[in-house]
PDB file of the backbone (N, CA, C, O) and the ligand in Angstrom, with CONECT records:
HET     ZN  A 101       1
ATOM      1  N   UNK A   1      33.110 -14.268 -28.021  1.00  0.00           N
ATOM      2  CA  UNK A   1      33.743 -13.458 -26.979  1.00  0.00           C
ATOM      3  C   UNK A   1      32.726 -12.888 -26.005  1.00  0.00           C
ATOM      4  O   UNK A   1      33.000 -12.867 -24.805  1.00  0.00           O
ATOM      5  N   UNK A   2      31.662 -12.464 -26.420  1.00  0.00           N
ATOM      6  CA  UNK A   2      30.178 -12.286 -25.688  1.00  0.00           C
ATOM      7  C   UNK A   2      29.636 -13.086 -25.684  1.00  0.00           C
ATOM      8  O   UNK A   2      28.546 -12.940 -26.237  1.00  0.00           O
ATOM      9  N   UNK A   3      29.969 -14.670 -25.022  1.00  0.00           N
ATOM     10  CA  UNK A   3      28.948 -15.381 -24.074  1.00  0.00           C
ATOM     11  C   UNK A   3      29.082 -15.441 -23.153  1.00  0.00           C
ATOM     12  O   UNK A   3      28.120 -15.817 -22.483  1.00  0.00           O
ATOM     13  N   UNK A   4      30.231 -15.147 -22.535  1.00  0.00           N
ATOM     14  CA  UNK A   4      30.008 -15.352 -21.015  1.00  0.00           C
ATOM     15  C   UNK A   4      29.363 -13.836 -20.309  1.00  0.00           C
ATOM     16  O   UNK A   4      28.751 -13.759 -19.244  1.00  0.00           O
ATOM     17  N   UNK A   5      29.647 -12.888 -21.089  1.00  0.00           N
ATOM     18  CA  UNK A   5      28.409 -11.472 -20.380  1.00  0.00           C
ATOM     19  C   UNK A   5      27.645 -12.051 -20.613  1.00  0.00           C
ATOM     20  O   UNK A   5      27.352 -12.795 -19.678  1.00  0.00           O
ATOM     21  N   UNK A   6      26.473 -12.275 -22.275  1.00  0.00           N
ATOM     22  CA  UNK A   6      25.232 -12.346 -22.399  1.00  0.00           C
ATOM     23  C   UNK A   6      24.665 -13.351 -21.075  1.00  0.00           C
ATOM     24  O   UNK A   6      23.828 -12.824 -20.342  1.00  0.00           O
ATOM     25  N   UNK A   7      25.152 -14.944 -20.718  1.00  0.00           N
ATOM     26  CA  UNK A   7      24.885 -15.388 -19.861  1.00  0.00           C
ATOM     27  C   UNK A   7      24.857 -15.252 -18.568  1.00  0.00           C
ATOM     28  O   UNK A   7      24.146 -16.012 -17.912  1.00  0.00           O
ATOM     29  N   UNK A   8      25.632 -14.247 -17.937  1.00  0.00           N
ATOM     30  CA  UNK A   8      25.758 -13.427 -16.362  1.00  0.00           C
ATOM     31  C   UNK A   8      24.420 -12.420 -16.809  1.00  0.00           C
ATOM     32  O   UNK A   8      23.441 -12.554 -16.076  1.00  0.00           O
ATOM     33  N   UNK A   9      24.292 -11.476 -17.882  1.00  0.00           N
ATOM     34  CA  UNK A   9      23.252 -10.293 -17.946  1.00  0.00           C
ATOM     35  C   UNK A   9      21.900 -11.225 -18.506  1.00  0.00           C
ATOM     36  O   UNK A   9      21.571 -10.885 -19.643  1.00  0.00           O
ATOM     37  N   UNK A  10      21.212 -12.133 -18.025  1.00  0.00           N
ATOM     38  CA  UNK A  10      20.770 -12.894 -18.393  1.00  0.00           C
ATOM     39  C   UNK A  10      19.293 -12.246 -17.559  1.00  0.00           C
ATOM     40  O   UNK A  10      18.242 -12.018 -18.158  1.00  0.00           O
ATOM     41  N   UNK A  11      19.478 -12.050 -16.253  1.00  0.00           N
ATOM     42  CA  UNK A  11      18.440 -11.533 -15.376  1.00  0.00           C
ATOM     43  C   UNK A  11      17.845 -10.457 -15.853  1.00  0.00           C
ATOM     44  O   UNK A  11      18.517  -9.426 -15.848  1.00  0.00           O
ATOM     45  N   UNK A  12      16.903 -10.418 -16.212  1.00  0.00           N
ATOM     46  CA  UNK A  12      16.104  -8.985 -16.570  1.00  0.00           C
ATOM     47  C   UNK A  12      16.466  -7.735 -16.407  1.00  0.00           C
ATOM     48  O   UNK A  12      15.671  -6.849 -16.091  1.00  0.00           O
ATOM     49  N   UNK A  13      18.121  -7.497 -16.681  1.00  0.00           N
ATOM     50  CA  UNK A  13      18.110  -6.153 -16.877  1.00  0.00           C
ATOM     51  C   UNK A  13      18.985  -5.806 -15.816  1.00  0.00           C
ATOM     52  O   UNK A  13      20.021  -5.170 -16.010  1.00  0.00           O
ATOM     53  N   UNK A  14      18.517  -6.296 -14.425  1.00  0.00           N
ATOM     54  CA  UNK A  14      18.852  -5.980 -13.080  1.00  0.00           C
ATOM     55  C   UNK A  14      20.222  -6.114 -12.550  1.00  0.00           C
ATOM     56  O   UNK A  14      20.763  -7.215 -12.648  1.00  0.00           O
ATOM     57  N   UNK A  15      20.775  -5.247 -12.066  1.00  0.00           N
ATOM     58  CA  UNK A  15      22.015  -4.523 -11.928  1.00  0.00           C
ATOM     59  C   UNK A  15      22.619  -6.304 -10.697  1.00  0.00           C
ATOM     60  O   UNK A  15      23.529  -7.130 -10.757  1.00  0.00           O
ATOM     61  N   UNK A  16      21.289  -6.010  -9.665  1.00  0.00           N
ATOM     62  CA  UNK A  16      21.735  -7.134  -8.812  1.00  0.00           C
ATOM     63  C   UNK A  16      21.143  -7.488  -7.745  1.00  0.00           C
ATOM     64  O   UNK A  16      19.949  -7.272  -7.953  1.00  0.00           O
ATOM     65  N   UNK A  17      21.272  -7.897  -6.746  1.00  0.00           N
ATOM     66  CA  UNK A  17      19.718  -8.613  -5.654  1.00  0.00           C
ATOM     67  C   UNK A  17      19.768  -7.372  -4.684  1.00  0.00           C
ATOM     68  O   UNK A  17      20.680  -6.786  -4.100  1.00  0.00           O
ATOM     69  N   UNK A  18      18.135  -7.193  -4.775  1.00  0.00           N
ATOM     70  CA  UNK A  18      17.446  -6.287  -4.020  1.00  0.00           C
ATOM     71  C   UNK A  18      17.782  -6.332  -2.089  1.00  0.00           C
ATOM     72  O   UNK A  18      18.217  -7.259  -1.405  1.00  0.00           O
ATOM     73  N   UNK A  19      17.501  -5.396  -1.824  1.00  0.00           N
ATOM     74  CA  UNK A  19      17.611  -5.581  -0.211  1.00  0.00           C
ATOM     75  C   UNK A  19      16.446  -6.450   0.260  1.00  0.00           C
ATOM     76  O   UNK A  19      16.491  -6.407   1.489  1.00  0.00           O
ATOM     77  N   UNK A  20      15.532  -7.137  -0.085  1.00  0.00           N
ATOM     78  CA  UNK A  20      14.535  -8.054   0.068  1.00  0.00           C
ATOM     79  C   UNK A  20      15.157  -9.230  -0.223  1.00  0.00           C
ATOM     80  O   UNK A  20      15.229 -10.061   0.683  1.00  0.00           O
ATOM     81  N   UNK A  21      15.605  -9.472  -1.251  1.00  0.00           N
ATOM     82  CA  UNK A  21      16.861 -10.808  -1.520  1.00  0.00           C
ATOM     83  C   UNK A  21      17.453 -10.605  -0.609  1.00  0.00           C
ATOM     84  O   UNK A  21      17.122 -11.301   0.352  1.00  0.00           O
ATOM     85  N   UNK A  22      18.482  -9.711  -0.396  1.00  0.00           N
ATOM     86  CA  UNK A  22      19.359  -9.959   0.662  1.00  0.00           C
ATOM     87  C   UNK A  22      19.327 -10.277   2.211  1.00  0.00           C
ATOM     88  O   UNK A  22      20.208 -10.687   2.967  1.00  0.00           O
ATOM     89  N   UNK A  23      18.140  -9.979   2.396  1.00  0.00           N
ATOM     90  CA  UNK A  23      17.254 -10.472   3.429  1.00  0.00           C
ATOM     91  C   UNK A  23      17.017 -11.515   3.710  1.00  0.00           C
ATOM     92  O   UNK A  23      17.326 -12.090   4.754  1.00  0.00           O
ATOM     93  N   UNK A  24      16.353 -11.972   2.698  1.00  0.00           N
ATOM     94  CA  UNK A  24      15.589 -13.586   2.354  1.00  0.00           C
ATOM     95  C   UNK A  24      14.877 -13.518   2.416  1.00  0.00           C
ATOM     96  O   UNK A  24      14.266 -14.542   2.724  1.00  0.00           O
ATOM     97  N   UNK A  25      13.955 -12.018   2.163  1.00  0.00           N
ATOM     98  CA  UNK A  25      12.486 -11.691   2.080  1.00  0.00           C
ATOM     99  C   UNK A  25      12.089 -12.236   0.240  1.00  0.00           C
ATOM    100  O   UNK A  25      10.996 -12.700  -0.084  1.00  0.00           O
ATOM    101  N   UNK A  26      12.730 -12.121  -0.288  1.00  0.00           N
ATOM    102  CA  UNK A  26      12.629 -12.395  -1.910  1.00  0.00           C
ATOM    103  C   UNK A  26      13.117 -13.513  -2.572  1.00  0.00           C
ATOM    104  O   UNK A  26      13.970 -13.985  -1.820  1.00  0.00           O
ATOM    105  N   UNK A  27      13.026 -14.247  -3.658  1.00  0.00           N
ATOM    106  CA  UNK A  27      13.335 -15.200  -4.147  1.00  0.00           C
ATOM    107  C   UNK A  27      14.644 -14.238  -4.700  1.00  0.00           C
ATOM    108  O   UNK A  27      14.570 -13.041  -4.980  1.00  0.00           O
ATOM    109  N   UNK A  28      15.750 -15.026  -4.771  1.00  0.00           N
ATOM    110  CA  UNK A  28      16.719 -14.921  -5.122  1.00  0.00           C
ATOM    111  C   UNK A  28      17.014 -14.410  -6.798  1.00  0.00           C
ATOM    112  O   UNK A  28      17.596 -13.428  -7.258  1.00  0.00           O
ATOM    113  N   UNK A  29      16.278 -15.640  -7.469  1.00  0.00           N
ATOM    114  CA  UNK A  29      16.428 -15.906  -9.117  1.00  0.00           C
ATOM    115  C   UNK A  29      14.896 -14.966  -9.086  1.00  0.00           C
ATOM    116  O   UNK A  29      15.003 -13.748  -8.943  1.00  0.00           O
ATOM    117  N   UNK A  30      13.837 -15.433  -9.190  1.00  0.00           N
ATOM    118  CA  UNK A  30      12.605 -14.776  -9.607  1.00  0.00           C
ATOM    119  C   UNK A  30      12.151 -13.302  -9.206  1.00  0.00           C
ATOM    120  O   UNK A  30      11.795 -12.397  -9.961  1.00  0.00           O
ATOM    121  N   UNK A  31      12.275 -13.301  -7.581  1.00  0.00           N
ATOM    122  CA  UNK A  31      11.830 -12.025  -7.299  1.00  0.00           C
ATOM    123  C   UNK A  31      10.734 -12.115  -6.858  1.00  0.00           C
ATOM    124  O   UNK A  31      10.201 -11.009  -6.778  1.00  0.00           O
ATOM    125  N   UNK A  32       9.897 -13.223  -6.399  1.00  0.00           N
ATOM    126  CA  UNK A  32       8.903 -13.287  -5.730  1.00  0.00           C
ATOM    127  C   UNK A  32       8.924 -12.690  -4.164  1.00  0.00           C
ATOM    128  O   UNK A  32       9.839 -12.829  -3.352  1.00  0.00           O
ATOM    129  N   UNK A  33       7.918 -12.134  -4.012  1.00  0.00           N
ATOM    130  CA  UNK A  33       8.503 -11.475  -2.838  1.00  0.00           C
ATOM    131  C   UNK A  33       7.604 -12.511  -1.449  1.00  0.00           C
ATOM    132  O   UNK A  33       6.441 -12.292  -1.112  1.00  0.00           O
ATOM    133  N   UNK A  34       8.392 -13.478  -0.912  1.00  0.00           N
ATOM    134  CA  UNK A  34       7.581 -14.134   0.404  1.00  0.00           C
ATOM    135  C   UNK A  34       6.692 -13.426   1.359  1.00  0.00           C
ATOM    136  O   UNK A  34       5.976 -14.152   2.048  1.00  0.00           O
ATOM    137  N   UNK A  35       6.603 -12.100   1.533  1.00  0.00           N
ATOM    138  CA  UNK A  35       5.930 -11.985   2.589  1.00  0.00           C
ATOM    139  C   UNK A  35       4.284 -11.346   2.009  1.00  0.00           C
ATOM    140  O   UNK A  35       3.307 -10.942   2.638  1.00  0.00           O
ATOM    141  N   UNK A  36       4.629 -11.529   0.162  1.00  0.00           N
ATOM    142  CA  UNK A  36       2.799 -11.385  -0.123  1.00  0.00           C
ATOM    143  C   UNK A  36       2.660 -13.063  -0.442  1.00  0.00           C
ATOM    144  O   UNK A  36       1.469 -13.340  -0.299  1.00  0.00           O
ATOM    145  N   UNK A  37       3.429 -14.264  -0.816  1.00  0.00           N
ATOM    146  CA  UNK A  37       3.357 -15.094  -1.167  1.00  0.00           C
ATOM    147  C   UNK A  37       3.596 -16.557  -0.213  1.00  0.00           C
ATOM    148  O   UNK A  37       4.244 -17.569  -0.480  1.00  0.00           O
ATOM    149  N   UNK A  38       2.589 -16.106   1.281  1.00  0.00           N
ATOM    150  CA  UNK A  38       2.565 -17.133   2.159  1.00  0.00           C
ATOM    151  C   UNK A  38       2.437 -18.396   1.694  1.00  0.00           C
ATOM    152  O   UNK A  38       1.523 -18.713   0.933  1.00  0.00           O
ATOM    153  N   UNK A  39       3.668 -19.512   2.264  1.00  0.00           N
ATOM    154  CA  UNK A  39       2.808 -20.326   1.994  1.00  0.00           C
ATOM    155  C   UNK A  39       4.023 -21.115   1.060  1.00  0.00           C
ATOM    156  O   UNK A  39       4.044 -22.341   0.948  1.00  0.00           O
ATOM    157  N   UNK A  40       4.788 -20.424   0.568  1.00  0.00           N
ATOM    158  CA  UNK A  40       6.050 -20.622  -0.992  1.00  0.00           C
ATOM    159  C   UNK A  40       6.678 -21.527  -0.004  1.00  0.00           C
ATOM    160  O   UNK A  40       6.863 -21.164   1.157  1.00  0.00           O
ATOM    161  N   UNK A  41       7.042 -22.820  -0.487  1.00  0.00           N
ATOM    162  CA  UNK A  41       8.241 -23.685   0.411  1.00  0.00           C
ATOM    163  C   UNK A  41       9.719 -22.420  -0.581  1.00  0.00           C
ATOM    164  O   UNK A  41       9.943 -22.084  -1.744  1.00  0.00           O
ATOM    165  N   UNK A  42      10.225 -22.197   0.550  1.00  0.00           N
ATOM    166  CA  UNK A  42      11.788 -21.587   0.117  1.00  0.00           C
ATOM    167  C   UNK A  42      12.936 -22.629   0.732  1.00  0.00           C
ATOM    168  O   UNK A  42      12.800 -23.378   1.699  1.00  0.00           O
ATOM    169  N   UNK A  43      13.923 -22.481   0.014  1.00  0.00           N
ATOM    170  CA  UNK A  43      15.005 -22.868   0.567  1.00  0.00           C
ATOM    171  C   UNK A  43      16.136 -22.280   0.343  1.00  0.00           C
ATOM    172  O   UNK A  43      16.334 -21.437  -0.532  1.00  0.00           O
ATOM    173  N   UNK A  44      17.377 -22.943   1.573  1.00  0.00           N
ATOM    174  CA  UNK A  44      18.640 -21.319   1.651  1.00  0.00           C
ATOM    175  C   UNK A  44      19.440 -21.849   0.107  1.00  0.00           C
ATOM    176  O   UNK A  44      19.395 -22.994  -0.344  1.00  0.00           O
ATOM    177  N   UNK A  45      20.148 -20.670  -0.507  1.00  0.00           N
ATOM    178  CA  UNK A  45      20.679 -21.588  -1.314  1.00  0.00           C
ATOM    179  C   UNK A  45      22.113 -20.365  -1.278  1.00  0.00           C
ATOM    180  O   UNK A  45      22.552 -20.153  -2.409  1.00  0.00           O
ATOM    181  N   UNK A  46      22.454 -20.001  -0.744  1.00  0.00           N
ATOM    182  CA  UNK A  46      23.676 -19.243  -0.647  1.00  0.00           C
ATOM    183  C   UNK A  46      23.823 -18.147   1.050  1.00  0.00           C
ATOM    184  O   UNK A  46      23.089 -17.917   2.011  1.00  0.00           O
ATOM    185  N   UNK A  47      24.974 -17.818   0.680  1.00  0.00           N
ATOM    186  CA  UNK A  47      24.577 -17.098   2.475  1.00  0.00           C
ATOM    187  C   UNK A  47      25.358 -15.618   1.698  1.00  0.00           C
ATOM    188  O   UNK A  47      26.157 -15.833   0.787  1.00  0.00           O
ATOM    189  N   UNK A  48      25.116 -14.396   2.053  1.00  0.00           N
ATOM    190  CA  UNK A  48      25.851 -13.100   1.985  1.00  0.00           C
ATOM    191  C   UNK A  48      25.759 -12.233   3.380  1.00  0.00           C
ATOM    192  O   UNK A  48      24.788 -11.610   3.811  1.00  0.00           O
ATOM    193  N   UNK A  49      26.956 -12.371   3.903  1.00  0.00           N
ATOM    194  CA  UNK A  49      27.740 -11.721   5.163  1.00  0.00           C
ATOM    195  C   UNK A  49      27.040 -13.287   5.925  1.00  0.00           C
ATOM    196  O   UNK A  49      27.292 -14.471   5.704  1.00  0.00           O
ATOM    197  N   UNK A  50      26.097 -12.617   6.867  1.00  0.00           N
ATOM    198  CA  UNK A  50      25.168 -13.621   8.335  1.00  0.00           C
ATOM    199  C   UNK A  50      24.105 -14.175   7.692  1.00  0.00           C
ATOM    200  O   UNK A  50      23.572 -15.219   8.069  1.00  0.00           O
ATOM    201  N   UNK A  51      23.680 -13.386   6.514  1.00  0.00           N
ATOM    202  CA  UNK A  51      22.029 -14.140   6.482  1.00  0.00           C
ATOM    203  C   UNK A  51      21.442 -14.922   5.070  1.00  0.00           C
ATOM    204  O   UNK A  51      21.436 -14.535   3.901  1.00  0.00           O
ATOM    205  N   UNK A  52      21.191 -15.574   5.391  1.00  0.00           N
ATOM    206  CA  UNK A  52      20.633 -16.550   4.194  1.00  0.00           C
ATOM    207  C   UNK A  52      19.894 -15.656   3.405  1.00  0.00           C
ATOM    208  O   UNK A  52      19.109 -14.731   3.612  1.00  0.00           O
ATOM    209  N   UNK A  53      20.483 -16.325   2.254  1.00  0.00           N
ATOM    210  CA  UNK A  53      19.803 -15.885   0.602  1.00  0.00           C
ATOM    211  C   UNK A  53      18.886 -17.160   0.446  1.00  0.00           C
ATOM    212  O   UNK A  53      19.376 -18.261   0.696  1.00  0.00           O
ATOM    213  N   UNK A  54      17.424 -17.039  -0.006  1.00  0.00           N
ATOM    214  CA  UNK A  54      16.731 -17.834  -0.209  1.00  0.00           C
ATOM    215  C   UNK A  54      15.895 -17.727  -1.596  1.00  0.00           C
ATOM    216  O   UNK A  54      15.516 -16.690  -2.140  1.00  0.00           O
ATOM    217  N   UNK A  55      15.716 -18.978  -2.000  1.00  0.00           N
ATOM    218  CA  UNK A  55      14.862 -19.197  -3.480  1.00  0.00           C
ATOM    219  C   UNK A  55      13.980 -19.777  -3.446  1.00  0.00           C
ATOM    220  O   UNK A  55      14.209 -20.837  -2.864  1.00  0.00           O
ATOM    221  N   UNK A  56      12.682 -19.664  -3.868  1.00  0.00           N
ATOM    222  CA  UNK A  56      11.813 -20.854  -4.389  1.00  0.00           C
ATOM    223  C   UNK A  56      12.273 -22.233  -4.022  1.00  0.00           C
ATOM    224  O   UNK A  56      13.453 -22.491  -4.257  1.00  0.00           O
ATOM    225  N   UNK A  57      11.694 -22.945  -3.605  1.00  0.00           N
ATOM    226  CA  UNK A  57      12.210 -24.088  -3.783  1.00  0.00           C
ATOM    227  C   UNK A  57      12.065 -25.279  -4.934  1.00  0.00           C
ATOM    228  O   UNK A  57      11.016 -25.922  -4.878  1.00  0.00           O
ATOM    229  N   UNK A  58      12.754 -25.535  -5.684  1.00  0.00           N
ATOM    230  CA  UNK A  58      12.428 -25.907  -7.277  1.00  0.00           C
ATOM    231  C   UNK A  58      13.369 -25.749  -8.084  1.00  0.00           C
ATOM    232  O   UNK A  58      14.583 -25.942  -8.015  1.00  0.00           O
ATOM    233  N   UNK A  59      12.605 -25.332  -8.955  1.00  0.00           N
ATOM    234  CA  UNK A  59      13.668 -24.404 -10.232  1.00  0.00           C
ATOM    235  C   UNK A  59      14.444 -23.365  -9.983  1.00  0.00           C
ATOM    236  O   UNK A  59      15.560 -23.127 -10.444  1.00  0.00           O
ATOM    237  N   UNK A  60      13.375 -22.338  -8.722  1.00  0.00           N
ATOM    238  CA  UNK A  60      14.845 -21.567  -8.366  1.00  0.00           C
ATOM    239  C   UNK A  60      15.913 -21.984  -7.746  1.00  0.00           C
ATOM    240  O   UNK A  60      17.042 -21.559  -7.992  1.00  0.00           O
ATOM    241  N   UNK A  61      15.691 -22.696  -7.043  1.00  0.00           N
ATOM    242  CA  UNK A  61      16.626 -23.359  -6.267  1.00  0.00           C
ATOM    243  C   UNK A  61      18.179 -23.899  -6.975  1.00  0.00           C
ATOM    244  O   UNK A  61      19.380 -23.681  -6.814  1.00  0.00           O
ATOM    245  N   UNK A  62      17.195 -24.814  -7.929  1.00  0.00           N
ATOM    246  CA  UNK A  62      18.377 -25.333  -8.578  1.00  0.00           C
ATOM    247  C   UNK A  62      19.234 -24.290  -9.468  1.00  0.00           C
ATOM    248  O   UNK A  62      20.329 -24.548  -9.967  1.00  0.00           O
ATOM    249  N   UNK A  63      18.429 -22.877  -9.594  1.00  0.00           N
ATOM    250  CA  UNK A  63      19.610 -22.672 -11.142  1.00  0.00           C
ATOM    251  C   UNK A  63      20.314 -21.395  -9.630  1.00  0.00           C
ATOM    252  O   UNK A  63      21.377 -20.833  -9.894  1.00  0.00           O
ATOM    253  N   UNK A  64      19.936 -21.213  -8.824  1.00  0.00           N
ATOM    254  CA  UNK A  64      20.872 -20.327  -7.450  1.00  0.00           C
ATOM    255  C   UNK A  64      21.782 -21.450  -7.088  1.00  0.00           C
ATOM    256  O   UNK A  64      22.966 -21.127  -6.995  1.00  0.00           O
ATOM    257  N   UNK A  65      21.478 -22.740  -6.857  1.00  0.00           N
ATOM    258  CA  UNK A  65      22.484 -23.792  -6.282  1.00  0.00           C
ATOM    259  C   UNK A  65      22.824 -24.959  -6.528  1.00  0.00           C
ATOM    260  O   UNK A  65      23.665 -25.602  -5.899  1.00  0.00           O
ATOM    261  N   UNK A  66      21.950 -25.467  -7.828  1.00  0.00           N
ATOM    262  CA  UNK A  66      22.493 -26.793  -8.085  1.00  0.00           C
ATOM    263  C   UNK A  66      21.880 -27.658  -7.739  1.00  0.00           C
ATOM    264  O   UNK A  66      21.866 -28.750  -8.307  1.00  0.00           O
ATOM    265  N   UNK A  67      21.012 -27.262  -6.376  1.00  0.00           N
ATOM    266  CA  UNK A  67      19.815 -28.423  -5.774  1.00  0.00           C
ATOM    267  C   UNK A  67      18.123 -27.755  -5.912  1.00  0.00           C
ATOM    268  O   UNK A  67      17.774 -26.619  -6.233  1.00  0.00           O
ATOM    269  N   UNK A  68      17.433 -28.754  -5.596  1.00  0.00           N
ATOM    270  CA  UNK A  68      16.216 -28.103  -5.885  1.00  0.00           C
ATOM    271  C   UNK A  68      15.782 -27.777  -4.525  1.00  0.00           C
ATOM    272  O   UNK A  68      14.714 -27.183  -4.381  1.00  0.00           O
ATOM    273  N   UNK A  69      16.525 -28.115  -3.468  1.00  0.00           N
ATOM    274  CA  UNK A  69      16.568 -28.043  -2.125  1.00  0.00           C
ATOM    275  C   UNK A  69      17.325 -26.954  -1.406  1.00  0.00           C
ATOM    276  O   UNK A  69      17.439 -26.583  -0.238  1.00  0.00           O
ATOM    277  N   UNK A  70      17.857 -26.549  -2.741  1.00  0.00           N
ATOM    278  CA  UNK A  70      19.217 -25.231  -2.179  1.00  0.00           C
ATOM    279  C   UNK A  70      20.158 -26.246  -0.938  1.00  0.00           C
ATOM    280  O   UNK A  70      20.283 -27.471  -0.929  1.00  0.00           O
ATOM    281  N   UNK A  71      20.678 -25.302  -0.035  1.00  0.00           N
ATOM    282  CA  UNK A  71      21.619 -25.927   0.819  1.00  0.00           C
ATOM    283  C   UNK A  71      20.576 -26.886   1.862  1.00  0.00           C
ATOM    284  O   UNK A  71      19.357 -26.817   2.016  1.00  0.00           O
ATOM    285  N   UNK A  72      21.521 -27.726   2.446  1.00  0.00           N
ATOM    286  CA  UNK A  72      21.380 -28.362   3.435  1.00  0.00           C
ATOM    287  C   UNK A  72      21.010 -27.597   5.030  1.00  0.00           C
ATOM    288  O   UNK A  72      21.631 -27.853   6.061  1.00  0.00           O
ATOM    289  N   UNK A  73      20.154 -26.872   4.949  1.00  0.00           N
ATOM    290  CA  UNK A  73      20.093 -25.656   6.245  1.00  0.00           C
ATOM    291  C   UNK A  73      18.373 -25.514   5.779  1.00  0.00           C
ATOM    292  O   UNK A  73      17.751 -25.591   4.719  1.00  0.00           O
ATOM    293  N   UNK A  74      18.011 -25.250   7.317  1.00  0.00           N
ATOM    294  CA  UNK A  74      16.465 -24.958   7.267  1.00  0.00           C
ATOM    295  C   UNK A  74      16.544 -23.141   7.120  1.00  0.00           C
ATOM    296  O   UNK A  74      17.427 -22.339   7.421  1.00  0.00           O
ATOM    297  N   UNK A  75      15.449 -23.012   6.635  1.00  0.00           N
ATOM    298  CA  UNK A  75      15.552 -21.018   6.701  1.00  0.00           C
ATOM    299  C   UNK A  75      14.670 -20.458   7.744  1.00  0.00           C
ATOM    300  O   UNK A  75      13.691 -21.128   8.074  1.00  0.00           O
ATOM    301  N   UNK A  76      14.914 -19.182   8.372  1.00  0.00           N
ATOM    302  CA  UNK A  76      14.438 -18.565   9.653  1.00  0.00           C
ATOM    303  C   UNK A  76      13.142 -18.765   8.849  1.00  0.00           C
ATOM    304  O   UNK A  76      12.937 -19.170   7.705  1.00  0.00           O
ATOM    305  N   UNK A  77      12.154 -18.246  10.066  1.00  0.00           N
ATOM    306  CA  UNK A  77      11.028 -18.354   9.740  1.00  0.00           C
ATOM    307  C   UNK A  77      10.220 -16.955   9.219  1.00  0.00           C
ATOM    308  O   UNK A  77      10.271 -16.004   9.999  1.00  0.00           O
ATOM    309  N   UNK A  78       9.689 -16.824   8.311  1.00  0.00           N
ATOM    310  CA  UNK A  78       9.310 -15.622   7.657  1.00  0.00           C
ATOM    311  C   UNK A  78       9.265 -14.185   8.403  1.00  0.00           C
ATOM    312  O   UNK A  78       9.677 -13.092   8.014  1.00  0.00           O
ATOM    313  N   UNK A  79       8.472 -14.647   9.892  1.00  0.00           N
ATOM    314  CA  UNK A  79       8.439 -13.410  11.092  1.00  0.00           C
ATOM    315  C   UNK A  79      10.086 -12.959  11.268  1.00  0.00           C
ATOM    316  O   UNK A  79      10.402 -11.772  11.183  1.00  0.00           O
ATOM    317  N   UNK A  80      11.036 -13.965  11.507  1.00  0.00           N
ATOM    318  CA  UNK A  80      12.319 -13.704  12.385  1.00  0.00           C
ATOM    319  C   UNK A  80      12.749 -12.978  10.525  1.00  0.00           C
ATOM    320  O   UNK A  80      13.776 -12.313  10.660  1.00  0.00           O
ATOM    321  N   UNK A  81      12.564 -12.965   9.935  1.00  0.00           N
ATOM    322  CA  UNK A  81      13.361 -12.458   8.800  1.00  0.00           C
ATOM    323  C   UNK A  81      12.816 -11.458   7.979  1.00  0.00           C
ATOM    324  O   UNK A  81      13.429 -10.881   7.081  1.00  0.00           O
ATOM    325  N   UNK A  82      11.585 -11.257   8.326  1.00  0.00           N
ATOM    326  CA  UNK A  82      10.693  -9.506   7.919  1.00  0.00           C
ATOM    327  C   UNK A  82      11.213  -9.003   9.538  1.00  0.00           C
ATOM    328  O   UNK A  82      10.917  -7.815   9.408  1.00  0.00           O
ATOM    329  N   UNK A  83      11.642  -9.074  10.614  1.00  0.00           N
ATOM    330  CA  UNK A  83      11.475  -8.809  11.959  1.00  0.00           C
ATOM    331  C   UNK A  83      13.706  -7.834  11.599  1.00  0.00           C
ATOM    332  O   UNK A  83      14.116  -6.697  11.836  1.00  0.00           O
ATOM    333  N   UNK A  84      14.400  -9.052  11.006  1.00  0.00           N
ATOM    334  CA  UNK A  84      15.447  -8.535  10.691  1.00  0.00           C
ATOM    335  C   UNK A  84      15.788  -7.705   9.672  1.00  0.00           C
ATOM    336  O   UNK A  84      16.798  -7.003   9.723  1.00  0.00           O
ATOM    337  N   UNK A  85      14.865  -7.721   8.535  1.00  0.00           N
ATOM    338  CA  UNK A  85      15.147  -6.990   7.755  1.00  0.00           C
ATOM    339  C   UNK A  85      14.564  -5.386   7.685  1.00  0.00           C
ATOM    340  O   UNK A  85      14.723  -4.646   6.714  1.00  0.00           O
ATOM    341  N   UNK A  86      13.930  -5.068   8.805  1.00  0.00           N
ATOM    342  CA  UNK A  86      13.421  -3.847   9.687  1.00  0.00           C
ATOM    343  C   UNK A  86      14.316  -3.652  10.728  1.00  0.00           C
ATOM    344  O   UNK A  86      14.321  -2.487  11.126  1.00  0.00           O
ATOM    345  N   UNK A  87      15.090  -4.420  11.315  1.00  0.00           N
ATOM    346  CA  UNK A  87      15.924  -3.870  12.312  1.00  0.00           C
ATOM    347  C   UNK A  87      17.395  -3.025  11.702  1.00  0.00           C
ATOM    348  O   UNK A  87      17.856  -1.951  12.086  1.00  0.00           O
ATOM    349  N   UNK A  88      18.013  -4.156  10.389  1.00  0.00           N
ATOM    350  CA  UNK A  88      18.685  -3.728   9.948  1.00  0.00           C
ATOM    351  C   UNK A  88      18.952  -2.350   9.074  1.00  0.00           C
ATOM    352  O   UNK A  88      18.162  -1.563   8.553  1.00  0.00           O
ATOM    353  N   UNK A  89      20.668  -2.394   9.140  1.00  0.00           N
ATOM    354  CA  UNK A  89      20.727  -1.077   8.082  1.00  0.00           C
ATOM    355  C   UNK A  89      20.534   0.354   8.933  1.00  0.00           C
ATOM    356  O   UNK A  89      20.838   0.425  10.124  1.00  0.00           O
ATOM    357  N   UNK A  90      19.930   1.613   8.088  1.00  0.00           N
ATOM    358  CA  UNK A  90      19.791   2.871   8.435  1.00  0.00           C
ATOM    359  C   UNK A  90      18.200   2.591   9.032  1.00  0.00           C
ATOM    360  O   UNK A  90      17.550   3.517   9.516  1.00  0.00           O
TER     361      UNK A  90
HETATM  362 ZN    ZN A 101      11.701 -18.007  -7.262  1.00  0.00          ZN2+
END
């Protein structure tokens, strides 16, 4: 009757994706954060409201979407998406 929680609470604890995830400043699944980790191929692998959710491209990819490529969509470029995630919000 507790496998389908144990497998959703599977993520370390964490309630749910950071405002850096939600950005697409952060890996989605891991939590790597792109803007100390120049250089990470990411890809989109879900969208929440306008802006791409992005993962690792790999393993995160695949267990956020199924591909190791995430979606079929290129992702903004690191500036346009640290540039939005400072404009946004309070
Ligand atoms: Zn990752």
């Amino acid at each position: 009757m507790y496998s389908q929680e144990s497998i959703s609470g599977r993520r370390r604890g964490r309630s749910g994706p950071t405002p850096e995830m939600l950005s697409g400043l952060a890996c989605l699944i891991c939590g790597t954060d792109y803007r100390d980790a120049s250089g990470q191929e990411v890809a989109v692998v879900s969208h929440r409201d306008d802006k791409q959710l992005l993962a690792c491209h790999g393993t995160c990819a695949r267990m956020a979407s199924g591909s190791v490529g995430g979606l079929d969509e290129t992702p903004l470029p690191l500036a346009e998406r640290v540039r939005r995630h400072g404009a946004g919000g309070s």
